[in-house]
VMD Tcl script that builds the backbone (N, CA, C; Angstrom):
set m [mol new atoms 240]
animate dup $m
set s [atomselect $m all]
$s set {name element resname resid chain x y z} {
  {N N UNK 1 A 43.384 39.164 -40.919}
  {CA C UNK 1 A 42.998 37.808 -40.540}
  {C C UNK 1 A 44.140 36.872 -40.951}
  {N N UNK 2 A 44.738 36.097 -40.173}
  {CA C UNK 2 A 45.512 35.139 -40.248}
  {C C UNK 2 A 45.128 34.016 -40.948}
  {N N UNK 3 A 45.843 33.019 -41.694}
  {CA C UNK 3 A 45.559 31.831 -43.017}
  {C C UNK 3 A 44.900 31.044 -41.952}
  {N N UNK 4 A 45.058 30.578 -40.548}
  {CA C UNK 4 A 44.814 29.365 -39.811}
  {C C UNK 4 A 43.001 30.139 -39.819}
  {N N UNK 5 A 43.221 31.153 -39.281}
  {CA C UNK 5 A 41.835 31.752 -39.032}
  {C C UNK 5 A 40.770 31.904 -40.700}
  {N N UNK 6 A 41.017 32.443 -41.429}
  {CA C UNK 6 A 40.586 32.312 -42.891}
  {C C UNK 6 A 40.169 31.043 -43.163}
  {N N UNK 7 A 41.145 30.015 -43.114}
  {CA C UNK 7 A 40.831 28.377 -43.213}
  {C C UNK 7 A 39.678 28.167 -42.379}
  {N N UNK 8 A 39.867 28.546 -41.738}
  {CA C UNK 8 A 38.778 28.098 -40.728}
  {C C UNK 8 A 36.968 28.468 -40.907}
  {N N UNK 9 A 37.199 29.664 -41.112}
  {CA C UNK 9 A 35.936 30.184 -42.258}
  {C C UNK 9 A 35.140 29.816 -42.893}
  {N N UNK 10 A 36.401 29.636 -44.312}
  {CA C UNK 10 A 36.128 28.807 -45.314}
  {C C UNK 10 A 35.358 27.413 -44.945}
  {N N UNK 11 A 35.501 26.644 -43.878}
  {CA C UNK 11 A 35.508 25.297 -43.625}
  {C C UNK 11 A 33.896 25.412 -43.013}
  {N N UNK 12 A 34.290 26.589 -42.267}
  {CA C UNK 12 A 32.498 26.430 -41.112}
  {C C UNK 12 A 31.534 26.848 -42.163}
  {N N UNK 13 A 31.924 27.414 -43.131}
  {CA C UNK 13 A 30.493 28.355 -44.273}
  {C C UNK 13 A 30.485 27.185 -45.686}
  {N N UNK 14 A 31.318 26.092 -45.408}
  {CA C UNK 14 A 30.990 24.795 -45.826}
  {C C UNK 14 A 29.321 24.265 -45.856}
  {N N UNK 15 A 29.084 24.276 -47.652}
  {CA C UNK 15 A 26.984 23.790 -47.468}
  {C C UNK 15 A 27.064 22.531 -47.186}
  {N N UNK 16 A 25.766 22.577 -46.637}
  {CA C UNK 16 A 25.588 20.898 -46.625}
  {C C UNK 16 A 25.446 19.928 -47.285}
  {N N UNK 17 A 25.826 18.694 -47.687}
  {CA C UNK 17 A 25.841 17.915 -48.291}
  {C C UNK 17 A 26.695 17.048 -48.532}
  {N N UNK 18 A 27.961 17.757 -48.585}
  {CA C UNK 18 A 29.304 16.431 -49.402}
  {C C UNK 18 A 29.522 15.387 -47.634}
  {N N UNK 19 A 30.341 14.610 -48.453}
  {CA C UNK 19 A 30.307 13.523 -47.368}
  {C C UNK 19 A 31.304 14.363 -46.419}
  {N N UNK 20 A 31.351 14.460 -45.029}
  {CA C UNK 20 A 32.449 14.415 -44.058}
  {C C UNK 20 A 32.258 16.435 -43.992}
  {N N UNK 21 A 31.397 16.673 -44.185}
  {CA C UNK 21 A 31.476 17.915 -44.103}
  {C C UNK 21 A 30.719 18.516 -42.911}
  {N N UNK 22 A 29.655 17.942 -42.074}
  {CA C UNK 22 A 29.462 18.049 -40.845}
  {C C UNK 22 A 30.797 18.268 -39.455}
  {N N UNK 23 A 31.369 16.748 -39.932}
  {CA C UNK 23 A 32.232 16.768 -39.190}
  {C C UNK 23 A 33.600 17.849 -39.634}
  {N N UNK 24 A 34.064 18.110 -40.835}
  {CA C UNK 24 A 34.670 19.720 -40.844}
  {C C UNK 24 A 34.393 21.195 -40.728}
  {N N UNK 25 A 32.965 21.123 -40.057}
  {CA C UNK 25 A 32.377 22.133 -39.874}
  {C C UNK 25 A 32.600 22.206 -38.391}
  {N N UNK 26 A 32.377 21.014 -37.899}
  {CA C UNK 26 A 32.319 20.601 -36.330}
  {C C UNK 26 A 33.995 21.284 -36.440}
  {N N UNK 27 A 34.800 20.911 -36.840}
  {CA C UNK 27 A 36.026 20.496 -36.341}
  {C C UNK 27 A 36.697 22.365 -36.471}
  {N N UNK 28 A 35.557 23.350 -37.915}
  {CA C UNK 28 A 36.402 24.491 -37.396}
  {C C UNK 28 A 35.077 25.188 -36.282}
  {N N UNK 29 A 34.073 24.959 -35.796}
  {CA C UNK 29 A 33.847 25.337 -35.058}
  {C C UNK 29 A 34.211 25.366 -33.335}
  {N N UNK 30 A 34.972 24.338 -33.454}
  {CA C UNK 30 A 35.630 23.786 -31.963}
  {C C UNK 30 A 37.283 25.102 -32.243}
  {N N UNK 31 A 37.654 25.004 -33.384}
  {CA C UNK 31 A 38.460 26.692 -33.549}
  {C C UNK 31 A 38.268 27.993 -33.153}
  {N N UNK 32 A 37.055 27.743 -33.259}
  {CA C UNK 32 A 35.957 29.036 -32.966}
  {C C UNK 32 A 36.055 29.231 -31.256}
  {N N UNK 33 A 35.259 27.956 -31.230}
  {CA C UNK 33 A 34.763 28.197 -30.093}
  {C C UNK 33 A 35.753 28.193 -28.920}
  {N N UNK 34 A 36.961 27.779 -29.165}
  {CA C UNK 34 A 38.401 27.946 -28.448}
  {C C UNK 34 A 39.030 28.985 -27.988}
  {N N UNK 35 A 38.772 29.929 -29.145}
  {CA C UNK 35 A 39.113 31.293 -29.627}
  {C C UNK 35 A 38.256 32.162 -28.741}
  {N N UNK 36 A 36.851 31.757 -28.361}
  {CA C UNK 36 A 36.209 32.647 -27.491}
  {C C UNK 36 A 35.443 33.039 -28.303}
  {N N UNK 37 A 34.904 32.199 -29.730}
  {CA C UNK 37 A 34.318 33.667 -31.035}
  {C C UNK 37 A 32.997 32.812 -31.053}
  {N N UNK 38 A 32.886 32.087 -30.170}
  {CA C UNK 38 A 31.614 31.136 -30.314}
  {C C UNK 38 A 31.036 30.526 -29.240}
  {N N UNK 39 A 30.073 31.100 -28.449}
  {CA C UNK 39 A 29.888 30.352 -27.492}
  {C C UNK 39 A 29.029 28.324 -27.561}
  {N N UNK 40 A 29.762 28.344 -25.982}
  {CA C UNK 40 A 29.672 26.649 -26.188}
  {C C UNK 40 A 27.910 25.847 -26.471}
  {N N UNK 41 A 27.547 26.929 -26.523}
  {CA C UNK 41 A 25.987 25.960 -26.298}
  {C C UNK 41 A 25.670 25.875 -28.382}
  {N N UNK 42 A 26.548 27.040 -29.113}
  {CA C UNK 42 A 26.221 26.990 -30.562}
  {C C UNK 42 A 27.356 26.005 -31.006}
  {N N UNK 43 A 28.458 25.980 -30.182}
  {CA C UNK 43 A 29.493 24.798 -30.718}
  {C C UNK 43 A 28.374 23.058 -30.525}
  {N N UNK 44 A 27.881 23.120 -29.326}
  {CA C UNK 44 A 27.178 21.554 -29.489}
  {C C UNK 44 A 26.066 21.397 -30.316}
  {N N UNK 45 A 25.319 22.728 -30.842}
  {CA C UNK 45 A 24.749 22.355 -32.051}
  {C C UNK 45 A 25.616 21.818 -33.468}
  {N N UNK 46 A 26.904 22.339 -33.683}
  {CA C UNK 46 A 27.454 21.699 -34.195}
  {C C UNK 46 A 27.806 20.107 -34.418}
  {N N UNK 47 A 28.151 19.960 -33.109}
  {CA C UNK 47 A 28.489 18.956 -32.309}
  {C C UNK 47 A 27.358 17.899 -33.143}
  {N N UNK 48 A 26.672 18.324 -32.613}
  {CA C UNK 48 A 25.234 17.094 -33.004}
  {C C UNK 48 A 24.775 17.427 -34.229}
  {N N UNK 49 A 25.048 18.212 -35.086}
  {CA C UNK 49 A 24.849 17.965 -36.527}
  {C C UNK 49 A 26.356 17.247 -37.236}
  {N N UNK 50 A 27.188 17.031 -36.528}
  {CA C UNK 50 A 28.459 16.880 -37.178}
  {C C UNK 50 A 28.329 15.857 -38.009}
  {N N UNK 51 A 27.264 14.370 -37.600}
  {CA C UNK 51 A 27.724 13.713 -38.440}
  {C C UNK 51 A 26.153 13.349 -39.116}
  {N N UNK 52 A 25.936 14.515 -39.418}
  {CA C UNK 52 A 24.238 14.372 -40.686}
  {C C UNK 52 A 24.575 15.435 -41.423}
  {N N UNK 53 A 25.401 15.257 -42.236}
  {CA C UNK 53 A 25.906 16.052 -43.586}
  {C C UNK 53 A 25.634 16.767 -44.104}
  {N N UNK 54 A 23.966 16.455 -44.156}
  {CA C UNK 54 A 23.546 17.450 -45.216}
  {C C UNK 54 A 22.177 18.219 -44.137}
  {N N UNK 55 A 22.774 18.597 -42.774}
  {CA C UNK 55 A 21.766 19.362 -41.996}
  {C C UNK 55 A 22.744 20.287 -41.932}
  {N N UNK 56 A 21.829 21.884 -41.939}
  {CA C UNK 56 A 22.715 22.878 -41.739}
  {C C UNK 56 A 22.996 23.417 -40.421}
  {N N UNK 57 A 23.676 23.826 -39.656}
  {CA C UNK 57 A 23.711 23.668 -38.220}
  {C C UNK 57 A 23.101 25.491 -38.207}
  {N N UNK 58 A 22.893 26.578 -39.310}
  {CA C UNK 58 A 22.576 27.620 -39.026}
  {C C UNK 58 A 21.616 27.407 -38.548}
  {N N UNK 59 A 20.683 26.578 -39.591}
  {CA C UNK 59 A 19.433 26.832 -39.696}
  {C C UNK 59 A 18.606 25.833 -38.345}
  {N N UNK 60 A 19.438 24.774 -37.839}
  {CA C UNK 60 A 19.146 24.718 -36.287}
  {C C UNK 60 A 19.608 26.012 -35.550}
  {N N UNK 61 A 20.481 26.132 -35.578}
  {CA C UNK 61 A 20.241 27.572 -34.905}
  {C C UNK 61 A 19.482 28.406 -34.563}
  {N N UNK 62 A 18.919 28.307 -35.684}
  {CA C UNK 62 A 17.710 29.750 -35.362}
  {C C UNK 62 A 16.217 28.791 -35.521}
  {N N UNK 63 A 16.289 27.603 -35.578}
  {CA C UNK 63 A 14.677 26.638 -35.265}
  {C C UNK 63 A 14.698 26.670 -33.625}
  {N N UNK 64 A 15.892 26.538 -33.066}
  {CA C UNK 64 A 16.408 26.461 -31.512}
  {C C UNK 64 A 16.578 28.178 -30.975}
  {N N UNK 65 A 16.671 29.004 -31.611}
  {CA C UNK 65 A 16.782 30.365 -31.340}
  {C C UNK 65 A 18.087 30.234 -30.270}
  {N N UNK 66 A 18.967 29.816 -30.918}
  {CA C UNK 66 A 20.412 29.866 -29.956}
  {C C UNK 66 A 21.721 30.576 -31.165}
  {N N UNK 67 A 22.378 31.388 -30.852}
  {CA C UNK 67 A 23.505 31.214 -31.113}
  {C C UNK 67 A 23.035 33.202 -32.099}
  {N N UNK 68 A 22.480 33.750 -31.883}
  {CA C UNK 68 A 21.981 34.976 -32.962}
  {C C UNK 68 A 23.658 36.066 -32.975}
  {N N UNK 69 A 24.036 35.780 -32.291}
  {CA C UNK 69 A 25.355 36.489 -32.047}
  {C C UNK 69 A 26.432 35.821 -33.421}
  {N N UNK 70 A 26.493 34.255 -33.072}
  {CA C UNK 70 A 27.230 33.592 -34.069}
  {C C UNK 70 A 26.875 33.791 -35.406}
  {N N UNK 71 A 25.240 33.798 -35.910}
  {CA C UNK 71 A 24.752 34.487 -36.599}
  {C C UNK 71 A 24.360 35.232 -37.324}
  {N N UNK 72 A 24.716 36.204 -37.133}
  {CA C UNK 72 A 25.360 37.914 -36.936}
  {C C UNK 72 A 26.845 37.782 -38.061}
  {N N UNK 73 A 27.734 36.739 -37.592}
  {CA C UNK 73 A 29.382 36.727 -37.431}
  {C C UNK 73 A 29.277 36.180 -38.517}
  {N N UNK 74 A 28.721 35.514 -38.891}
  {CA C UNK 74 A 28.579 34.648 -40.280}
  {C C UNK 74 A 28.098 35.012 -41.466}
  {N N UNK 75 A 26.509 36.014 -41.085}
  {CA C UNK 75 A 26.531 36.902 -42.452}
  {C C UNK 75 A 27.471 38.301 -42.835}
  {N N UNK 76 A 28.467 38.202 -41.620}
  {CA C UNK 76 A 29.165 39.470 -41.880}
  {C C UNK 76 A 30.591 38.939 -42.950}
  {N N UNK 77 A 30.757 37.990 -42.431}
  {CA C UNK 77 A 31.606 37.239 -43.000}
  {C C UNK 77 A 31.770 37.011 -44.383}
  {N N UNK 78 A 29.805 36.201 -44.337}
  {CA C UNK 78 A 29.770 35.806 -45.865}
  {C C UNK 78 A 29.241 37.089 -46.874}
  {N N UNK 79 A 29.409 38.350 -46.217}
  {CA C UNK 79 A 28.831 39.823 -46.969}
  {C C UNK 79 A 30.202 40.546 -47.481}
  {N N UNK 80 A 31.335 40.155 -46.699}
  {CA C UNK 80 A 32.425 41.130 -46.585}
  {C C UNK 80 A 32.978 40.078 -48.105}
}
mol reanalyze $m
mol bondsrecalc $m
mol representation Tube
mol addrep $m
């Protein structure tokens, strides 16, 4: 895994709460979703949590039952 890609990680598995952290979650998921590693309908859940800080965009995820693939990518991530 490349540092740009790693950074990027790090940034989306960002908890909720601190100020401006929606929107750096938003900002590596639009990385993601560039990349092809995220489809666009789980990037605009991002999108629209970007700027309520302390909402987690997983856990819309799966209240919306969208994105189980991205899902998947994230506890593998945060297991490895």
């Amino acid at each position: 895994m490349d540092e740009e890609t790693r950074r990027n990680w790090e940034i989306i598995t960002t908890p909720p709460g601190p100020e401006w952290s929606g929107r750096a979650r938003y900002a590596a998921a639009m990385y993601f979703c560039q990349r092809g590693d995220m489809a666009p309908e789980v990037l605009e859940i991002y999108r629209i949590c970007s700027r309520l800080d302390g909402e987690d965009p997983v856990s819309v995820l799966r209240r919306w039952q969208v994105g189980a693939d991205w899902i998947e990518r994230l506890k593998a991530y945060r297991s490895a």
